[in-house]
NUNU-730472 format. One record per atom (N, C-alpha, C): x, y, z; residue in three letters. Coordinates in steps of 0.001 Angstrom, whole numbers, plus 500000, padded with zeros to 6 digits. Example, Ala and Ser with C-alpha at 12.3 -4.5 7.8 and 13.67 -1.06 7.14 Angstrom:
BEGIN
513190494310507800ALA/512300495500507800ALA/513200496700507800ALA/512850497750507080SER/513670498940507140SER/512900500030507870SER/
end
This chain:
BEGIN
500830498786500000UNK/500000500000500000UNK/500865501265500000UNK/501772501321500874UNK/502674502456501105UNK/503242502575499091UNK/503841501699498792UNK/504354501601497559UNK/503158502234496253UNK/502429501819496694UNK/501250502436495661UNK/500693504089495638UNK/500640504401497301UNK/500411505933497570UNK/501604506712497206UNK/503180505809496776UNK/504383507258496604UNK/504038506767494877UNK/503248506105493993UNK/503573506248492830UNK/502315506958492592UNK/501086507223493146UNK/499767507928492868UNK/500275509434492460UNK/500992509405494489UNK/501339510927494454UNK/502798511731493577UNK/503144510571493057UNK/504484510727492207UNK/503641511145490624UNK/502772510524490064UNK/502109510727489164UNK/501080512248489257UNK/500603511999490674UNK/499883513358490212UNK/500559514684490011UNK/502093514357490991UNK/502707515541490895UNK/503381515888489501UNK/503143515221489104UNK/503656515398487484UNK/502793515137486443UNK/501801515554486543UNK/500603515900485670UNK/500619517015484678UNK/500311517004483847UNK/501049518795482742UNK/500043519512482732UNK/500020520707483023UNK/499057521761482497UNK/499296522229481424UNK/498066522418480612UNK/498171522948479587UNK/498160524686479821UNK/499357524885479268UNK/499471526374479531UNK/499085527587478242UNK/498150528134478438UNK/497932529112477190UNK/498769530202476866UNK/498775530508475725UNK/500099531451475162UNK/499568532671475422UNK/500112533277475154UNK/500142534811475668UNK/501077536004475359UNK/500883536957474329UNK/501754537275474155UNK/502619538124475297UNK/504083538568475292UNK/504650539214475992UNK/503999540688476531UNK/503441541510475275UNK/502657542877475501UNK/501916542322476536UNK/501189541206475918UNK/499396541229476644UNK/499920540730478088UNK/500739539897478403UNK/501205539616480001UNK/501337540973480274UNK/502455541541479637UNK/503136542889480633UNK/502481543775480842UNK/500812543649480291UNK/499784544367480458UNK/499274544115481289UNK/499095542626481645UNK/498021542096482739UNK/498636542219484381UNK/500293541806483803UNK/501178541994485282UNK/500763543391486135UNK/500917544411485155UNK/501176545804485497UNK/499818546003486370UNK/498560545543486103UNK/497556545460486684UNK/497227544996488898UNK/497888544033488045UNK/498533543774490064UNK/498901544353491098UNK/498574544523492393UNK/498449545151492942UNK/500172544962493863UNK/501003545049493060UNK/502350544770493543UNK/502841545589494536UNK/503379544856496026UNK/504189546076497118UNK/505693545604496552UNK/506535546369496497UNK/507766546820496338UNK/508193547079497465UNK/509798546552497400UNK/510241546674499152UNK/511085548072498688UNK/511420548597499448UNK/511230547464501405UNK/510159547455501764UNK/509261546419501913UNK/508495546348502734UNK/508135544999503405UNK/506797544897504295UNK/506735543905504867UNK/505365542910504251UNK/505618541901503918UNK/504641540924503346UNK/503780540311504543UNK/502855539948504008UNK/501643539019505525UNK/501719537966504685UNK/501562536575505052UNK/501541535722504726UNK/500329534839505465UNK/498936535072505324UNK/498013534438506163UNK/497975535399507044UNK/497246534997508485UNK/497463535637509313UNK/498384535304510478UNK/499205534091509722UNK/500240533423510783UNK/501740534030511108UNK/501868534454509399UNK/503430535108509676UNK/503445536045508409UNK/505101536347508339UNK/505185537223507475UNK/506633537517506634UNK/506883538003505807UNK/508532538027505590UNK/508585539353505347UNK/510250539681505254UNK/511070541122504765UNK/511011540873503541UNK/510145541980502272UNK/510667542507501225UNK/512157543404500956UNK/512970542910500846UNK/513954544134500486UNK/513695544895499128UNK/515083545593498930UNK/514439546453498086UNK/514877545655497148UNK/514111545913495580UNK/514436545756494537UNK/513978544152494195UNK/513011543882495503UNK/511588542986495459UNK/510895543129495205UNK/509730542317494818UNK/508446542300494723UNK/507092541210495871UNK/505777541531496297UNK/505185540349496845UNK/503799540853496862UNK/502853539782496662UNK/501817539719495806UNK/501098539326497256UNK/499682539740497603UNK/499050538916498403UNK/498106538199498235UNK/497502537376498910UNK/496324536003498366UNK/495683536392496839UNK/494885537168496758UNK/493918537772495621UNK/495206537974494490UNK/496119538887494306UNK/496872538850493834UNK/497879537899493312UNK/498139537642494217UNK/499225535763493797UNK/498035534594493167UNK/496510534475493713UNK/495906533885492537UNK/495559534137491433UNK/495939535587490774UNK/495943535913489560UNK/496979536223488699UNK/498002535947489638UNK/499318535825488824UNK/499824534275488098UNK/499243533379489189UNK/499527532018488996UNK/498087531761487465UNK/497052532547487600UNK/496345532041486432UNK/497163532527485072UNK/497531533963485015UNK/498315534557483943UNK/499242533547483395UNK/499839532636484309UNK/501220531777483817UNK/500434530456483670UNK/499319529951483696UNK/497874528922482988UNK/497839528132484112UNK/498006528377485332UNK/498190527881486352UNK/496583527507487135UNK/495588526893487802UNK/494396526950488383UNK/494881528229489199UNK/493979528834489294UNK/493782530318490683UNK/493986529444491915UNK/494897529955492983UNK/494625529428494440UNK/494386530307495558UNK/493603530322496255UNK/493338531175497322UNK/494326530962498600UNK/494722531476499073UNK/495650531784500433UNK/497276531213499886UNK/497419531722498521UNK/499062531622498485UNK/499537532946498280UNK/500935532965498539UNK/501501534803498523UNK/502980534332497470UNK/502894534819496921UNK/504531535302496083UNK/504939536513496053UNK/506732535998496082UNK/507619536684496481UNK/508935536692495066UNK/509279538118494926UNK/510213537607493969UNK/511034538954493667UNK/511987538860492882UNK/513248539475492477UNK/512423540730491484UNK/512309542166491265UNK/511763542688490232UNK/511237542277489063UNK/512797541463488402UNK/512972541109486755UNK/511989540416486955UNK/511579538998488052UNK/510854537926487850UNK/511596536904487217UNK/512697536859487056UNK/513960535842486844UNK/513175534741487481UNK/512537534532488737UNK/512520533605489780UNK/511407534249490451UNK/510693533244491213UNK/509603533833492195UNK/509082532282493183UNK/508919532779494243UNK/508484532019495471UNK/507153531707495718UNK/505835531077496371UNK/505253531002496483UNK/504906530049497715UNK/504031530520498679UNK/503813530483500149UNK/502610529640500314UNK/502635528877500853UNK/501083528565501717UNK/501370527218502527UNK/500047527600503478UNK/500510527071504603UNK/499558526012504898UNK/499877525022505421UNK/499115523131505704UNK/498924523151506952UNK/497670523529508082UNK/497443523048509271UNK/497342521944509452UNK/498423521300509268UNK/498397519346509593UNK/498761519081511538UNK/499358520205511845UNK/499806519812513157UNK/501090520376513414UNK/501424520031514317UNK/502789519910514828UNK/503526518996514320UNK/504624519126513852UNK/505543517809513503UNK/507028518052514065UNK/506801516472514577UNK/507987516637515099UNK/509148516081514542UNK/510566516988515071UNK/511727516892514043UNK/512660516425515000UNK/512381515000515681UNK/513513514265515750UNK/513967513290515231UNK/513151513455514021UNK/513494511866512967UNK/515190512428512475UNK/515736511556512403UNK/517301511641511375UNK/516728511032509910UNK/517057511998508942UNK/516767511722507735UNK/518102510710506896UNK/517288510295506228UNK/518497508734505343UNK/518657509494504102UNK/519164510109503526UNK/518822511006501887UNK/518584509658501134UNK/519911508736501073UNK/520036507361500183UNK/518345506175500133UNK/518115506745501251UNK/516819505718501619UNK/515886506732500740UNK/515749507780501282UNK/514761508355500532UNK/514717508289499134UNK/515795508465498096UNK/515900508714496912UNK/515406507270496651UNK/515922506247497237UNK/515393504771496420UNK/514114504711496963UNK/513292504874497290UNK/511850504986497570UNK/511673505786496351UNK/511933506983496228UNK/510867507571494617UNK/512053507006493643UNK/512925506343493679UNK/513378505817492191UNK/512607504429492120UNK/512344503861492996UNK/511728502436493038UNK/509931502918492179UNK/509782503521492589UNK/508101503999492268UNK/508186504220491015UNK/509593504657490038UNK/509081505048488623UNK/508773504107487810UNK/509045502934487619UNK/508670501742486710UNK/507269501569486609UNK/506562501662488001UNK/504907500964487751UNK/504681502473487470UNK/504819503691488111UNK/504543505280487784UNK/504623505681486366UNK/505588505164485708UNK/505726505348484357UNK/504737504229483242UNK/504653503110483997UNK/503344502368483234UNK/501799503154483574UNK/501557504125484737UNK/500880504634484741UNK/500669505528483776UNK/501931506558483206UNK/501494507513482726UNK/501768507267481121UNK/502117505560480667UNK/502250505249479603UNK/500401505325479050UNK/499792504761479891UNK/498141504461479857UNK/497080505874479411UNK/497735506744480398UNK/497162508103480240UNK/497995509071479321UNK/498682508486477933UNK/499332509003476943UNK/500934509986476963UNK/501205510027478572UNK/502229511021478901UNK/503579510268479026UNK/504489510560478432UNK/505589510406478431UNK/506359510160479882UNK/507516508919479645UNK/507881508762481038UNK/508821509948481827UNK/508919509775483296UNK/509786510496483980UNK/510340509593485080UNK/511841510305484847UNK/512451509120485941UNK/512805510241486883UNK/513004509715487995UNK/513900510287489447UNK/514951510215488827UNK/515881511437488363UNK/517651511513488056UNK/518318511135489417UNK/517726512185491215UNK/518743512370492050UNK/518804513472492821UNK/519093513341493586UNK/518556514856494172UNK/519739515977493875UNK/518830516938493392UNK/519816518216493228UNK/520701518959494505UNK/519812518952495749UNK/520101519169496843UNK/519392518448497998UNK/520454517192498577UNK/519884516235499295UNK/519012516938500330UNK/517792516348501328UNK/517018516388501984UNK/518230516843503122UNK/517797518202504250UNK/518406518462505055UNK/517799519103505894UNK/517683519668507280UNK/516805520216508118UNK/517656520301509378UNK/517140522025509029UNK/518016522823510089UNK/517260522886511561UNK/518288522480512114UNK/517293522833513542UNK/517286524097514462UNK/518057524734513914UNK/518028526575514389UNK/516841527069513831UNK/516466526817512084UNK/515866527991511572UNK/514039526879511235UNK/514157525566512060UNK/513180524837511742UNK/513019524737510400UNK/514016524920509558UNK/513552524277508111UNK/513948523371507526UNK/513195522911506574UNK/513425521587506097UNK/513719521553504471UNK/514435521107503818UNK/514621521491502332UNK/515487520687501434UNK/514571520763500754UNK/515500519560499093UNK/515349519769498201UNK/516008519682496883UNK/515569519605495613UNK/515813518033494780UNK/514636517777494199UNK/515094516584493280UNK/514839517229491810UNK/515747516023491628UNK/516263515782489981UNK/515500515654489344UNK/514424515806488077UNK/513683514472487572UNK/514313514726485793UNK/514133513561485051UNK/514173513708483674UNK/513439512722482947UNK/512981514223481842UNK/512119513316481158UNK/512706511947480506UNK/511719511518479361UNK/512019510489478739UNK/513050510856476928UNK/512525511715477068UNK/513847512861476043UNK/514674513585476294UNK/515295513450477879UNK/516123513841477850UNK/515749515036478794UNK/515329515431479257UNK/515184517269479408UNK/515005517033481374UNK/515724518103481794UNK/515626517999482725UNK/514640519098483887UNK/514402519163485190UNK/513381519427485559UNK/513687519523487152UNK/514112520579487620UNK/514228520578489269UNK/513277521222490039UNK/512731520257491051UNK/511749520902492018UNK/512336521161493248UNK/512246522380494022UNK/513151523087495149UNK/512087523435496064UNK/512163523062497130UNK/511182522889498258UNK/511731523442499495UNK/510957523985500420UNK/511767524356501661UNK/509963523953502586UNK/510253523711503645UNK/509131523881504403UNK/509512524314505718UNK/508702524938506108UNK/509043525685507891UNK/507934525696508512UNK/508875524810509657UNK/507639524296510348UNK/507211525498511754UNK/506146525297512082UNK/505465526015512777UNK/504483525321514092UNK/503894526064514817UNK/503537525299515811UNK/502172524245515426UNK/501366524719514604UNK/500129524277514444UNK/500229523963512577UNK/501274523466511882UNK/501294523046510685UNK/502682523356509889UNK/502474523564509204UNK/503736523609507786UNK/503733524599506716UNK/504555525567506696UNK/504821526787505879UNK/505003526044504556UNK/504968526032503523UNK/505575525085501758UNK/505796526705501267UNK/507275526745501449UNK/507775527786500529UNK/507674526821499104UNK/507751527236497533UNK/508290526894496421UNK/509149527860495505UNK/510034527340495419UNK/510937528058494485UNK/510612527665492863UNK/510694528485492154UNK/510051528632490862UNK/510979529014490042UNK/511685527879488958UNK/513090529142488585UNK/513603527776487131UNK/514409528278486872UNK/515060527555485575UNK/516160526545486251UNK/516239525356485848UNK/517015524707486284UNK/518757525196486216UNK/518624525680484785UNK/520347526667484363UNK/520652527507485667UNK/519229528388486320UNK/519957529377487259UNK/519452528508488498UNK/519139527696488927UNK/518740527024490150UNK/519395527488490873UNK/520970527141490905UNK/522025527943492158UNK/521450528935492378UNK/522178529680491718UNK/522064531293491815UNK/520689531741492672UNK/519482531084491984UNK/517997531542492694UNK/518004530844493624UNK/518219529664494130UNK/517821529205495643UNK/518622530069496261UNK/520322530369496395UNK/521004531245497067UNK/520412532064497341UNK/519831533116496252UNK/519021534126496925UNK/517674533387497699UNK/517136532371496984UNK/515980532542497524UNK/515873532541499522UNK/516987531334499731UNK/517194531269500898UNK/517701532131501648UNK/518605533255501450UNK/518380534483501514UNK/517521535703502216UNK/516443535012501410UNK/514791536220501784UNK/514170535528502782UNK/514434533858502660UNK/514047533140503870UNK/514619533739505409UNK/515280534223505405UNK/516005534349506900UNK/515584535848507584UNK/514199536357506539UNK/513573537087507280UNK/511758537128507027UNK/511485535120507100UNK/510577535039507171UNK/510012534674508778UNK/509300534892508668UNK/509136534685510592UNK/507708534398510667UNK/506888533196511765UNK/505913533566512045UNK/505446534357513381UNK/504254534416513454UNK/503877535614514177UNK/503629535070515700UNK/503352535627516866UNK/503864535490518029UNK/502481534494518523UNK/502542533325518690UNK/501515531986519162UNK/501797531472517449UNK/502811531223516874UNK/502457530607515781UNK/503697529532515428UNK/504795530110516283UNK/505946529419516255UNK/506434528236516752UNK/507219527810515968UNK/507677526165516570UNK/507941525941517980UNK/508565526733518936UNK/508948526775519752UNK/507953527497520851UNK/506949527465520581UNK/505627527942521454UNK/504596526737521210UNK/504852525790521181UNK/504303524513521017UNK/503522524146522993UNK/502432524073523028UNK/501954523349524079UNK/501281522207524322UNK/501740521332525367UNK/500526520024525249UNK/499247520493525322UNK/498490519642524653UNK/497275519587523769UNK/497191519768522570UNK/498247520815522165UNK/497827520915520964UNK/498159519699519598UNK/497526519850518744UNK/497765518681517717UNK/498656518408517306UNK/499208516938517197UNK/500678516596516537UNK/500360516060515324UNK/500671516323514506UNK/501006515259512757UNK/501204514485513027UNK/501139513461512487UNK/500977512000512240UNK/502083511769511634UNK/502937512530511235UNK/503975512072510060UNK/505019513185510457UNK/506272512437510333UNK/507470513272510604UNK/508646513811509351UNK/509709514575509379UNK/510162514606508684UNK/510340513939506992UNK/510503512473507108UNK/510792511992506333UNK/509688511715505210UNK/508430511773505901UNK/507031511882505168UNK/506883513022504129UNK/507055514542505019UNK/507051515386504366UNK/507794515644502988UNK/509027515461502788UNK/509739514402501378UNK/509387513809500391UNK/508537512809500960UNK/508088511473500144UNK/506336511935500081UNK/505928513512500490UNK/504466513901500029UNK/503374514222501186UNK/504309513891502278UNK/503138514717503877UNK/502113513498503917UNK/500989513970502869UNK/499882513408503317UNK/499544511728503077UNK/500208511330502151UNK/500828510522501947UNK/500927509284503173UNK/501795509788504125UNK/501982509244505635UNK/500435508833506182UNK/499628509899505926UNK/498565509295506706UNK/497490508742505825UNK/497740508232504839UNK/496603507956503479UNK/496113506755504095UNK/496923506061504734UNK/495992505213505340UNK/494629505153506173UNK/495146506038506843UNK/494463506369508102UNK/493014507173507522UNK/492919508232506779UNK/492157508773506184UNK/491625508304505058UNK/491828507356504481UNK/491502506958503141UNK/492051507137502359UNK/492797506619501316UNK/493608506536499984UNK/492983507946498891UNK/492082507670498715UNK/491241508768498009UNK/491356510457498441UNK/490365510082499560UNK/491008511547500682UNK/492371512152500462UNK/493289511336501296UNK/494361511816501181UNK/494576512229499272UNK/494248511749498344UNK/494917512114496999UNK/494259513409496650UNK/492804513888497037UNK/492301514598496777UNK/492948515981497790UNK/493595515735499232UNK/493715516728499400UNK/494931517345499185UNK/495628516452498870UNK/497235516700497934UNK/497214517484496609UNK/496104517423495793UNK/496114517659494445UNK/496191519618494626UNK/495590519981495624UNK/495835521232495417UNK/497483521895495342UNK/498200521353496014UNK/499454521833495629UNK/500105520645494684UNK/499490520090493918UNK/500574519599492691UNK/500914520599491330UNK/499975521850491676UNK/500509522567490440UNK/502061523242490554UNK/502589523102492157UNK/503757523467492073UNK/505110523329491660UNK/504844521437491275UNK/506238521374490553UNK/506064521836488902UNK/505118521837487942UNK/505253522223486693UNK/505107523512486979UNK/504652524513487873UNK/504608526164487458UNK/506142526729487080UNK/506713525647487165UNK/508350526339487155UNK/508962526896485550UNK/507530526140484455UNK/507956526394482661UNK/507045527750482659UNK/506769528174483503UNK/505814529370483390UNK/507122530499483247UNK/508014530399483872UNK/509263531274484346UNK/509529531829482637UNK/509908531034481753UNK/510503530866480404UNK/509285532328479889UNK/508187531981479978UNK/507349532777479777UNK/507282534497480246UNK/507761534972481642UNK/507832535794481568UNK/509609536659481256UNK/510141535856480387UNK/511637536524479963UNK/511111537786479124UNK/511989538985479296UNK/511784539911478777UNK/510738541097478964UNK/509964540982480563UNK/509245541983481181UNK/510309542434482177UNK/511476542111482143UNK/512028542830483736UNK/511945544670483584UNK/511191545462482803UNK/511446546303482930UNK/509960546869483157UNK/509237545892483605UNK/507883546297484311UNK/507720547291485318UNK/508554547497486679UNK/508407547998487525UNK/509327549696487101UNK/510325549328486660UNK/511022550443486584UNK/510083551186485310UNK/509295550868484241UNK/508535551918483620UNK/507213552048485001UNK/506597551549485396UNK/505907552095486257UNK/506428553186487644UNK/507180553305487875UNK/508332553851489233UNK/508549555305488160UNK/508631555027487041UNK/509089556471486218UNK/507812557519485581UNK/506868556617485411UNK/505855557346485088UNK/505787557940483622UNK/505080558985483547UNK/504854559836482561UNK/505830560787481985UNK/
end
């Protein structure tokens, strides 16, 4: 059973959206529309926490970040926030999972983990032979599974490649909190991956949640997750699909599977970085 829920959720996470074209004008028309804060300033993220814009940022809030994610053919989502560099080279995207408390005294195996989703691609890839999509294998992780215990975060990137060749990195951070799980996503070209996680992690170190929201204000009674570190990795909900039902659990996963393909959306906005600076200049 366990073996069957990491190839469901391995498949759904790699599902393709069909993304509609758009020309460059008509985006840099629709962007400009957004209700963009420019740092320095300070972002809300829910009503749990919040991060530092510096300058020569950008960050979008709920209403806003679901109409940015439709512009790039993405479904609209309610309660996510993005964060990003002016040009839009790269951009982040926030939201948060009241699953519980989880606790982080598991020691993570990276080697164990990676052969768990490389084991899943054979029957995963007869899956998506059926439903006409081309295979994908686990390459490796770009940046093994690691978790800091100063800054409570948790973070990896894997490898994947298609069946022609082309490659595909998903960059994850999660920060945990007292009553659930922050899912930063990094959104970026695999060519500049370095470069953008560096920064991205970066902007992380002045994300913070807000005062009763933090890891370390944890009290008995309150709810623990069911699933520890190593779950969160291999898909969070996943861990408890048992417990809740196979179905359940897939259905409530599907809302964040648009996050590993939003990353070909990036390609799309090349050549607006000069959005903000004609607006800042005016007439």
């Amino acid at each position: 059973m366990k073996k069957v829920l990491l190839l469901w959720f391995q498949l759904l996470l790699l599902l393709p959206f069909h993304v509609a074209a758009q020309s460059g004008q008509d985006l840099r028309a629709e962007l400009q529309k957004l209700a963009w804060q420019t740092g320095p300033t300070n972002g809300t993220i829910t009503a749990r926490a919040g991060i530092k814009v510096p300058q020569g940022f950008v960050f979008l809030d709920s209403q806003n970040t679901s109409r940015f994610l439709e512009l790039n053919g993405n479904p609209p989502r309610p309660d996510h926030y993005m964060i990003a560099p002016e040009n839009l080279s790269w951009f982040a995207v926030f939201s948060f999972e009241e699953q519980g408390y989880v606790k982080d005294d598991e020691k993570l195996d990276p080697d164990a983990l990676l052969k768990s989703l490389k084991e899943s691609d054979a029957d995963g890839n007869d899956e998506r032979k059926k439903l006409g999509m081309q295979a994908i294998f686990t390459d490796g992780w770009q940046v093994a599974p690691h978790y800091d215990t100063e800054s409570k975060r948790l973070e990896w990137g894997t490898r994947l490649r298609t069946a022609d060749g082309a490659l595909v990195v998903n960059y994850t951070s999660r920060l945990l909190g007292r009553k659930g799980i922050m899912s930063a996503v990094l959104v970026s070209s695999p060519d500049t991956l370095g470069p953008d996680s560096t920064a991205f992690k970066a902007l992380l170190g002045g994300f913070d949640y807000v005062t009763g929201e933090r890891y370390s204000e944890f009290k008995q009674g309150d709810r623990v997750a069911e699933f520890g570190l190593a779950a969160l990795v291999l898909g969070g909900a996943a861990a408890v699909a048992t417990k809740k039902g196979f179905w359940a659990a897939i259905v409530a996963f599907l809302g964040a599977f648009w996050k590993v393909l939003i990353g070909f959306a990036v390609a799309g906005l090349a050549g607006i970085g000069s959005l903000f600076k004609k607006k800042k200049s005016g007439p």
